[in-house]
N, C-alpha and C positions, 0 to 999 in steps of 0.2 A: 512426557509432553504430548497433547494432543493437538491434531490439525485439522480443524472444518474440513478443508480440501481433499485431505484425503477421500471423503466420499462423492469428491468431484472426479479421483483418480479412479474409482472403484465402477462407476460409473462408466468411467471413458475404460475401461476394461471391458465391461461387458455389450458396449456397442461393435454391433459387428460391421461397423462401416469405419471403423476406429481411422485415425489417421496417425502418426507419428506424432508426439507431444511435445510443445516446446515452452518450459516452464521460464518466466520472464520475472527478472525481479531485480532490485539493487544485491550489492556484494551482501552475504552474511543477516539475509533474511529466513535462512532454512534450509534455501532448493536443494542443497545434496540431502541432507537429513530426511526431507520428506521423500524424494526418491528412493534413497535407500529402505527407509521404513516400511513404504509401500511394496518394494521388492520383498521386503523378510516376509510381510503380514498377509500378502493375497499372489504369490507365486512360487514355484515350486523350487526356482535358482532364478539367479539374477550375474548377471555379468556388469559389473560397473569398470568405466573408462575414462578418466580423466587426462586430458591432453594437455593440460600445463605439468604436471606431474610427470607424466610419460611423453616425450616429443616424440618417441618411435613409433607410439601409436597410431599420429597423423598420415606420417609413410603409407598406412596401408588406406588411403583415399586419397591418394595424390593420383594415382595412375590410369583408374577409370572406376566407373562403379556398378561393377557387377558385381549384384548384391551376393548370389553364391561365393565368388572369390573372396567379397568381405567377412560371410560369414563362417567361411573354412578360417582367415587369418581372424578371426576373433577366439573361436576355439580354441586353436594352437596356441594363442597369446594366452588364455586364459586357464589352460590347463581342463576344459570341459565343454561337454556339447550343451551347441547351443538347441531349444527344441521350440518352435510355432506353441504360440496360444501359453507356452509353461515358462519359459523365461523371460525375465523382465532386461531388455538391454539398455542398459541406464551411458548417458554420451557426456561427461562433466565437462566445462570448461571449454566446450564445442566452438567459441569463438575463435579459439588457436587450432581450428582445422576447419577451414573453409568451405575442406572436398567434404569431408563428414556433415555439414549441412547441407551440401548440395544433394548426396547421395541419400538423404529423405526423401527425396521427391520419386527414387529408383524406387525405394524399398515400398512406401505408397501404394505404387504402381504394378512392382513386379513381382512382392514380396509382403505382401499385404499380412498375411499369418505372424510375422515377428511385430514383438511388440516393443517400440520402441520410444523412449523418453531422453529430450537434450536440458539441458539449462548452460549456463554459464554467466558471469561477473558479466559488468559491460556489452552486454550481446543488446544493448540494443543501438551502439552506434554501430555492431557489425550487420547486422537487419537491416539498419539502414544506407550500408554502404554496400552490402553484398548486390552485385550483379547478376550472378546464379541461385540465387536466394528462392527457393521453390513455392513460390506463392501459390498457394490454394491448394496443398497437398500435404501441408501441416494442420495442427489445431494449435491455439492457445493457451496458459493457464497464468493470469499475473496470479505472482505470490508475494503478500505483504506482510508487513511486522505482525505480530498475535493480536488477535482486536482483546476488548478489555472480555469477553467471557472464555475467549481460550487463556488467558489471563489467570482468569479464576479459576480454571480448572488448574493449571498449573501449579498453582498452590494451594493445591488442595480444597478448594473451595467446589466440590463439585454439585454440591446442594443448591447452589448460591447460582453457578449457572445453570441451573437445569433450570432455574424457577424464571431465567430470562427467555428460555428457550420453550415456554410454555407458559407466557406470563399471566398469574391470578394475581392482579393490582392490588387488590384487596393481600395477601399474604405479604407481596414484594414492597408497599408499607410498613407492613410491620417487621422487617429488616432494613429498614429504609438509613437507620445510620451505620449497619455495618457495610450495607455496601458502596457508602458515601467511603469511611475510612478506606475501602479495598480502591475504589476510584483515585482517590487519593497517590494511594502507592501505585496504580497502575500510571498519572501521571510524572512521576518521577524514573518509575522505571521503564516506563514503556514497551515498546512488546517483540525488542529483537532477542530472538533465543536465546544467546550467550546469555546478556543482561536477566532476562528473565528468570532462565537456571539459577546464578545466583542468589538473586533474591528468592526464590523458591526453597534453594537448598541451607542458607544461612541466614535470609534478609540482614543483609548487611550491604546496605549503601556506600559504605566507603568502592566498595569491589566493584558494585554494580556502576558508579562512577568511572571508576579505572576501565571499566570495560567499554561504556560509552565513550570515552576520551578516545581508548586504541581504535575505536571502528572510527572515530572521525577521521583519528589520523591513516588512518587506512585509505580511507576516501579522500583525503589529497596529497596519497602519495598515489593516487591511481591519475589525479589531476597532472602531476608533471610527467607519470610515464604512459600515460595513452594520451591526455590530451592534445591537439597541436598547440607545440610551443608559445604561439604568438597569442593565444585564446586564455593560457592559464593566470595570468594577472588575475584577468578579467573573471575567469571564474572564480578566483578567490574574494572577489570583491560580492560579488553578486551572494555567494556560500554564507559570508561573515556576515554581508547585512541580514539574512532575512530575521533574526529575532528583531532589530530595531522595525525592519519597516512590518512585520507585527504586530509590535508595540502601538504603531501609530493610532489614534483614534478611526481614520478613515485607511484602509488596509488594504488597498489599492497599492502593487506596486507602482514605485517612485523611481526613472532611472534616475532621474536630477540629485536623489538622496545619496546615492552611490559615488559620487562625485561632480563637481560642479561642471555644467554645460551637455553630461554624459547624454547621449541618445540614445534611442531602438537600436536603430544599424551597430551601433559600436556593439551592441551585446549581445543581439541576437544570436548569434553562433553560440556565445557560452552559454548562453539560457537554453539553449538547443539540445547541447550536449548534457545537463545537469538533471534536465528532463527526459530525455531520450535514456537518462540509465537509473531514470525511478528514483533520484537524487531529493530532486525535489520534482513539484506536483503544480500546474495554473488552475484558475479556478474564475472564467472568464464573467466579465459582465453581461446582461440581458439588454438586449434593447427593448424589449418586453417579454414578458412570463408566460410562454405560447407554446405548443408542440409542434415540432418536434423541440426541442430548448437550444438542443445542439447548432437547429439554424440560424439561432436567433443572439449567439453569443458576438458581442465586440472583442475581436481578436486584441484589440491593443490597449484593452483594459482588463486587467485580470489582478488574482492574489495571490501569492505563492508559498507553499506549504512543503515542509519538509516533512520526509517520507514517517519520521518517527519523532511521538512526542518527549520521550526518554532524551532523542539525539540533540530536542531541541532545548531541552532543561542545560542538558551539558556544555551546548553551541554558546548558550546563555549565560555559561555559570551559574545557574541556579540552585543555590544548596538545598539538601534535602529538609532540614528543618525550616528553613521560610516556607517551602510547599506546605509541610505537613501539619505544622503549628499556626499558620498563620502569619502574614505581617502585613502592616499597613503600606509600606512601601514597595509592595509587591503588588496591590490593588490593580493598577494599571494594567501590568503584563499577564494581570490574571486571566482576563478575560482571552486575551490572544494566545495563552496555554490551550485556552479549554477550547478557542475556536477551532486549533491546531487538533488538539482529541477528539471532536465531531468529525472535523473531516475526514480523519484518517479511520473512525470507524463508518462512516459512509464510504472509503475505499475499500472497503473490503467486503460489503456489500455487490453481490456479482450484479450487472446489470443496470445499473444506479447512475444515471447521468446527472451530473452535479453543476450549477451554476451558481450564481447569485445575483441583487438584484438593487441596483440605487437609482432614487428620483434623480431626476436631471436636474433639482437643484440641489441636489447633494445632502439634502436635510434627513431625508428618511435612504434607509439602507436594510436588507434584509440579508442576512448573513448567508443562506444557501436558500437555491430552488430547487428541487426535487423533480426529477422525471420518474412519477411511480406507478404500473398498471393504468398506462394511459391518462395519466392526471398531473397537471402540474401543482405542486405542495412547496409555499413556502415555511421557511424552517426556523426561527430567530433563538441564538445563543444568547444563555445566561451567564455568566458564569458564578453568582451567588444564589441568593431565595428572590432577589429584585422581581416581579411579575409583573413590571410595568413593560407594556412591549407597542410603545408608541410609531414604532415606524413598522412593523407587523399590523399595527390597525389603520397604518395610509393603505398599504397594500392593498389589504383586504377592502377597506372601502373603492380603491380603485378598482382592483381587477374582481372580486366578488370570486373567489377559490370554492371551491365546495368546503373545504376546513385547512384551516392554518394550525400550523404545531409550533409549539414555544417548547424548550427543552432549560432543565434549569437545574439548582440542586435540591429544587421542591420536589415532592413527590407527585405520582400520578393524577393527573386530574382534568375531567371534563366543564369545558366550559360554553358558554351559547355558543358562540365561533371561530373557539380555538381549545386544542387539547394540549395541555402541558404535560410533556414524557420527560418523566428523570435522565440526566443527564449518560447514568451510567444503561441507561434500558434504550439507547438509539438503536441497537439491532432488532429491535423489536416494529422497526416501520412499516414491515412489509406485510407485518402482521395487522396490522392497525385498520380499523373500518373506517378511511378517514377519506 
């Protein structure tokens, strides 16, 4: 298995202003895997620490953080020295040691030569409760599910994305229905590891199934043991709707749909909490399509997306043969699969501020707005050959874009003003003269 990211780690290696890394993601997206990988591939040893695993190991950043002292008690813990610039000090599960995030900001500071990377489950309700939480002395790196061309290298398919990663329209035509079919199975299986292995190593759906089902359950047994008590109703409510309120023609979360009378106030905490750990994802309204986009979003209208489209096939019960064969009673929810699929390959997309964008009388709707190389780009989902894209041409008569894109299961193609990109070639925006 391969990871874009890595050459984002590879990178934050040979910056010599590096700062300590702290890899952010929901449970059972990679983050250990890609640590470690990184450790074997571009360092000479690595020391990895996992503190749910080992609670002894928190002890030794309980008492202060002198980084020398910590990094004598990591040696002896680990049986080997540790060496500046040649060891990768990997911190798993860093949530269940509080001092060991504090004690980034020492090593920053005082200790700058060790090279050090955290992640952990849930680290982002502790981010955002930590009080000595060392801001501006970490970096970042969100890590999400495989988009669809780590996808296709994963199953062998490395022809296939190399031709996304350098795309000649004219060629990627004329593979235009195998990698309609590979689309296909990327949206059934989606692009968390586990799943992904699977079908990589037997494509066998029933497995890859079972294995979506255990992450859900994963993720609400993490609902009654970290979240507050009094919040997890309510997060189970909010979890179970979102394929309905998907479903809906206008895709605007509904609290009222959740139950009758429900408000903001009543949920915002558990929307809080589901978001804050990468669970699910808002995708707010525009009050107009302007730059910066971010200033111009209505906080209390938005759409919400869950982190993976595999999780949300399974959330759905959606069998693999309705996906992959077709069925007319699936027409509906088809579209809001594949809206689910853009988005989540525009997450993964570094740098990519995402919106979208409805007339105020509700008639016309553009499915995402693009913040791209100083350009605002709207974006309207297909999800069949349909290329009628009549609330993409309010838009564009109102606000006058430099070019509109329509993304479809049509192939590539330029139009007066608007470029239709196949559905499976979205990573390809940033590439686009548009």
């Amino acid at each position: 298995m391969q990871r874009i990211d890595i050459q984002y780690l590879i990178e934050w290696k040979k910056n010599k202003n590096r700062k300590p890394l702290i890899i952010r993601g929901a449970r059972q997206v990679g983050k250990t895997w890609l640590m470690k990988e990184f450790g074997k591939t571009a360092y000479t040893d690595m020391v990895y620490v996992n503190f749910e695993a080992d609670p002894v190991m928190r002890t030794l950043f309980e008492d202060d953080y002198d980084t020398e002292r910590i990094i004598r008690g990591l040696q002896i813990l680990a049986g080997k020295p540790i060496q500046p610039e040649k060891t990768l000090i990997i911190l798993d599960e860093i949530q269940e040691a509080p001092g060991a995030l504090t004690s980034l900001k020492y090593f920053q500071e005082h200790a700058p030569g060790y090279h050090i990377i955290a992640a952990g489950s849930l680290l982002g309700i502790t981010l955002n409760r930590s009080r000595s939480f060392p801001v501006g002395k970490t970096e970042f790196l969100d890590l999400h599910p495989l988009s669809f061309p780590e996808f296709l290298q994963a199953i062998n398919e490395d022809q296939l994305a190399a031709l996304l990663r350098n795309p000649d329209w004219q060629l990627i035509n004329t593979f235009h229905i195998k990698f309609i079919d590979r689309l296909k199975q990327y949206y059934f299986t989606g692009g968390m590891p586990e799943a992904v292995l699977a079908y990589a190593t037997n494509a066998d759906m029933t497995q890859v199934r079972t294995i979506q089902r255990n992450i859900l359950a994963a993720y609400e047994q993490d609902f009654s043991k970290h979240a507050p008590a009094d919040i997890v109703p309510r997060l189970r409510m909010i979890w179970n709707a979102v394929p309905a309120q998907l479903a809906k023609e206008n895709r605007k979360f509904i609290y009222g749909h959740l139950k009758t009378g429900a408000r903001a106030k009543d949920f915002e905490l558990a929307l809080s909490w589901l978001t804050d750990n990468g669970l699910l994802y808002k995708v707010h309204n525009l009050s107009k399509p302007a730059l910066p986009i971010k200033a111009y979003e209505e906080l209390n209208n938005f759409k919400l997306f869950l982190l993976d489209t595999g999780l949300l096939c399974a959330l759905a019960a959606l069998d693999a043969r309705t996906l992959l064969e077709g069925n007319a009673v699936f027409t509906e929810f088809k579209g809001a699969l594949t809206e689910q699929y853009v988005y989540q390959q525009l997450r993964s997309l570094k740098e990519l501020p995402v919106a979208y964008w409805s007339a105020d009388n509700a008639r016309s709707e553009v499915d995402f707005v693009l913040q791209e190389r100083g350009r605002v780009i709207p974006l309207e989902v297909k999800a069949e050959e349909n290329l009628r894209a009549k609330s993409l041409r309010v838009y564009y008569e109102k606000f006058q874009p430099v070019r509109a894109l329509r993304t479809s299961m049509s192939g590539y193609r330029e139009e007066s003003w608007l470029t239709n990109l196949p559905l499976y070639a979205i990573h390809t925006i940033p590439m686009l003269d548009v």
